[in-house]
C-alpha positions in Angstrom: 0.0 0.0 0.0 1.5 3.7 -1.1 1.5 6.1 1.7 0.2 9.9 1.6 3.3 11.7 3.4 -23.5 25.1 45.9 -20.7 23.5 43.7 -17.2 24.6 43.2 -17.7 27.0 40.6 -14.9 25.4 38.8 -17.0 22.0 38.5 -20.3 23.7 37.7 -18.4 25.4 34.4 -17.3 21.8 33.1 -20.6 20.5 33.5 -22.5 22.9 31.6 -19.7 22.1 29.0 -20.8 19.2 29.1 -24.2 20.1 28.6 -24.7 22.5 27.0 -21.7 24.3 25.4 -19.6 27.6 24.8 -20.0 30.8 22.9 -18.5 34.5 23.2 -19.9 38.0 23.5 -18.4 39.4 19.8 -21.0 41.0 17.7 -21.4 39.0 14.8 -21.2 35.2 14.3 -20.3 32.4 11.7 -17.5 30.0 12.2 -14.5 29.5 9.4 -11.2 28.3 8.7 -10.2 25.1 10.5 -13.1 24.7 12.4 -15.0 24.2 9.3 -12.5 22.1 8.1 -12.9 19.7 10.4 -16.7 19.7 10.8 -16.7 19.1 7.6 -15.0 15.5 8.0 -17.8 14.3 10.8 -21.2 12.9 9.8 -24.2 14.7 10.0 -25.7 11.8 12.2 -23.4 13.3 15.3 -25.3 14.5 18.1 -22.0 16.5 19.8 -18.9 18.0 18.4 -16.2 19.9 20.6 -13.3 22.0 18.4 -10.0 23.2 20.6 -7.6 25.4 19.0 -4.6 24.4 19.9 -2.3 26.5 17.9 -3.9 30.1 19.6 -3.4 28.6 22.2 0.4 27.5 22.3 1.0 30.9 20.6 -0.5 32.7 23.3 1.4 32.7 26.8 -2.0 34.0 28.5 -3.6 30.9 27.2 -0.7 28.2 28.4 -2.8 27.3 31.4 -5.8 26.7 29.1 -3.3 24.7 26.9 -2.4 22.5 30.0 -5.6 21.6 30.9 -6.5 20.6 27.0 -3.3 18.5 27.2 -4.2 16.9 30.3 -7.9 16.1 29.2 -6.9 14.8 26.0 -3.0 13.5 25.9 -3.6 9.4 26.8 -6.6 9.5 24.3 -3.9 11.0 21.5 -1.7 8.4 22.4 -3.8 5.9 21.9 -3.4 6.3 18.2 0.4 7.7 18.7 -0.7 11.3 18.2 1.5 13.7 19.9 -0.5 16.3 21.4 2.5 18.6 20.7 2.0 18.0 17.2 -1.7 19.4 16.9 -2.7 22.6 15.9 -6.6 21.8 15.8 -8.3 19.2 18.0 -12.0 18.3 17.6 -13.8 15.0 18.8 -17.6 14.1 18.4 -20.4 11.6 19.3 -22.9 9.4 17.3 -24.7 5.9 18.2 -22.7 5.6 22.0 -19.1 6.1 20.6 -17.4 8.9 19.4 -14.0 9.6 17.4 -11.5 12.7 17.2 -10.8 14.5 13.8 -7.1 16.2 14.4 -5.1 18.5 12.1 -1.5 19.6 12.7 2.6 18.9 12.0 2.7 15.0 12.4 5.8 12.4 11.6 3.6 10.2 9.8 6.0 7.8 9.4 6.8 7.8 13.1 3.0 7.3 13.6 3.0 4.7 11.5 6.3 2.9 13.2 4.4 2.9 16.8 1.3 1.6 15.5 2.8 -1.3 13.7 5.2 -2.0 17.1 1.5 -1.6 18.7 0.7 -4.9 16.1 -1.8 -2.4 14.8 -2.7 -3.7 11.2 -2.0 -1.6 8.1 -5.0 -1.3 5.5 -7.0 0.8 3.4 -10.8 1.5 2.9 -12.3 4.0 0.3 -8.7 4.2 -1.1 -8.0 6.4 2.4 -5.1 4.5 4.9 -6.1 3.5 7.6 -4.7 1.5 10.6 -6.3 -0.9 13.0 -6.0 -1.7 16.3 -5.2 -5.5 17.6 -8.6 -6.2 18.7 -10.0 -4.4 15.6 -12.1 -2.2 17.3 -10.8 0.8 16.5 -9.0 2.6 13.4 -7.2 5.4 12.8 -7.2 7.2 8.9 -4.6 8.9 7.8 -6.3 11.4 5.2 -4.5 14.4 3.2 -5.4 16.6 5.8 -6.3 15.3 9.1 -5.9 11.9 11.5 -9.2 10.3 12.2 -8.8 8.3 14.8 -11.8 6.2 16.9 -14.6 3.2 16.5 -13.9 1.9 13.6 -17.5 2.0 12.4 -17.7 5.5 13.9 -14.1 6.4 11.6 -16.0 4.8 8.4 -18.8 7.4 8.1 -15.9 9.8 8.7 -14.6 8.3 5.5 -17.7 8.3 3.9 -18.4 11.9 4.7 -14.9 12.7 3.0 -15.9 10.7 -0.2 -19.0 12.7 -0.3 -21.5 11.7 1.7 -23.4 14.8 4.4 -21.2 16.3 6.9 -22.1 18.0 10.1 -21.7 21.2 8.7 -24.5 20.9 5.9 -26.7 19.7 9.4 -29.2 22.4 9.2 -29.6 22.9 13.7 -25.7 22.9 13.4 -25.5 25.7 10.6 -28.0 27.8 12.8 -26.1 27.5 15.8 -22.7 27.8 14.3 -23.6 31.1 12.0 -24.5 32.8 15.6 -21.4 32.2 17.1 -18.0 33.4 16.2 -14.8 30.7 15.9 -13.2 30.7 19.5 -10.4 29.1 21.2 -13.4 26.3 21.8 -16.4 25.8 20.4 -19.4 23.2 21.2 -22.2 21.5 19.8 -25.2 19.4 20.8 -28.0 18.3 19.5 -30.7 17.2 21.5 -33.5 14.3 20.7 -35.8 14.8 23.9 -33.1 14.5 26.1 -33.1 18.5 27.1 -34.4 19.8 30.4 -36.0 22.5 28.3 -38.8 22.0 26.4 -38.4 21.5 22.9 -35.0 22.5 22.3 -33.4 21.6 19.1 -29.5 22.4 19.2 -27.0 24.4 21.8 -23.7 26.0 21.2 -21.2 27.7 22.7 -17.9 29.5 21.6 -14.7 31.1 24.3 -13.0 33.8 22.9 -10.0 35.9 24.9 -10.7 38.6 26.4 -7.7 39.8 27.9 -5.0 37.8 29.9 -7.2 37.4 32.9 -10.7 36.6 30.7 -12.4 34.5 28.7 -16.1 36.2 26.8 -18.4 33.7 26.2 -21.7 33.3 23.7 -24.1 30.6 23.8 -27.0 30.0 21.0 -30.0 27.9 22.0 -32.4 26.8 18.8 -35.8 25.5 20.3 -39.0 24.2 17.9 -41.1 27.6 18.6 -40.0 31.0 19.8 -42.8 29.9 22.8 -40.2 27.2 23.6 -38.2 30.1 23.8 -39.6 32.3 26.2 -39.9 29.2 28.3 -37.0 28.4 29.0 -35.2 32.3 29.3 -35.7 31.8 32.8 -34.5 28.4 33.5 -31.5 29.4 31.2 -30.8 32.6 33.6 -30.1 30.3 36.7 -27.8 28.0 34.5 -25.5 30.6 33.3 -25.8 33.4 36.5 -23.4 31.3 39.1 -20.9 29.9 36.5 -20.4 33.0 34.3 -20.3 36.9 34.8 -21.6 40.1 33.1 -25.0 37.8 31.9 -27.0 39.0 29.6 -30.0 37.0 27.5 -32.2 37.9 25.1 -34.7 35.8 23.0 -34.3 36.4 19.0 -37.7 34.4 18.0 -36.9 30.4 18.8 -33.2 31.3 19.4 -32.4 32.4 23.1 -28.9 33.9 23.0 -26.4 34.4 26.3 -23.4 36.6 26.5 -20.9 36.3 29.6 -17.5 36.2 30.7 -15.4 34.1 32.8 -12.3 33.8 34.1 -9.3 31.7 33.0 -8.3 30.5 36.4 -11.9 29.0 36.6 -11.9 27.5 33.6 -8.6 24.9 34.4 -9.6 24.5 38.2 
């Protein structure tokens, strides 16, 4: 085969990140560059999606801390597939059917990659003309495309594939385009769709997007889509208590079946 070259404040942040994801306070929205990139590699079946950027944040020495904690979160699952976290720029992973996979971009040593995996008795193959590389118990695969490492479930990395070959991405997803041309690209970015699993009633989609603010603060947006604008109005309140104790300098408002939230919160609370 040829190869291609009353809760701590701290805790109450990373579970709404969980839930419900980021977004910043710019005026203005609609996500481009690498973000799109890689959205554009994960099926439109996903029901999450979570995008670090790396590289701002290795370039920026008030963001080091931020970078730490990525590293920390995320550095045995990179291994897993002999990614150095050192070597990417942009990091997203996302979830579909109970398993999920991560879609990287960066300055890798493929053919060091490709030396660990083999020692790793990982077993060199291709699918869709794409390499890829599977693990012992052939679970899990990792694809080396032309722009990007697509490593995870092996089922999960085929629609990957097949999204690359053609098939609908998230970013044709029309919840996901409606969250993501409200928020602006940010250091990360979030999100989720929901299918009656939401504390409020009838929403659709959430997403969230951190931006720097200066070296002490991070401004935040979050976009809620719901089914009607009553949904909406519903929920503003419900929304309030959610975002008040985590966040600062709150604000809603309600833009028909969107509710949108503006905030800011500091770094140190973000890596506690």
């Amino acid at each position: 085969m040829m190869h291609r070259g009353s809760l701590p404040k701290a805790l109450i942040i990373g579970l709404l990140l969980a839930a419900v994801g980021f977004g910043t306070a710019s005026c203005g929205g609609g996500i481009g560059g690498a973000l799109v990139d890689l959205m554009e590699q994960v099926p439109d079946e996903a029901t999450s999606f979570v995008y670090w950027d790396a590289e701002k944040m290795e370039g920026d020495s008030d963001l080091h801390q931020l970078l730490d904690k990525w590293k920390a979160d995320n550095e045995a699952r990179l291994a897993g597939f002999s990614i150095r976290s050192d070597g990417v720029d942009h990091f997203s992973e996302f979830s579909m059917d109970g398993t999920t996979a991560l879609v990287v971009s960066g300055e890798f040593e493929l053919n060091e990659i490709r030396q660990e995996l083999e020692n790793q008795a990982y077993d060199d193959k291709d699918y869709k003309l794409v390499e890829v590389w599977e693990s012992p118990d052939e679970q899990d695969w990792l694809a080396v495309t032309e722009d990007s490492l697509i490593g995870g479930a092996k089922e999960t990395v085929k629609e990957s594939i097949r999204v690359i070959k053609g098939e609908g991405s998230l970013y044709d997803d029309q919840d996901a385009r409606d969250i993501m041309d409200r928020l602006p690209s940010g250091l990360l970015v979030h999100f989720q769709k929901y299918a009656g699993n939401s504390t409020h009633v009838g929403l659709v989609a959430s997403g969230d997007s951190f931006e720097k603010k200066d070296k002490d603060i991070l401004k935040i947006k979050l976009v809620y889509k719901f089914v009607e604008p009553e949904d909406a109005t519903s929920a503003m309140e419900d929304i309030s208590e959610e975002v008040d104790e985590p966040y600062d300098r709150v604000h809603l408002k309600q833009d028909g079946r969107y509710v949108i939230v503006t905030a800011e919160v500091e770094i140190e609370d973000m890596i506690r």
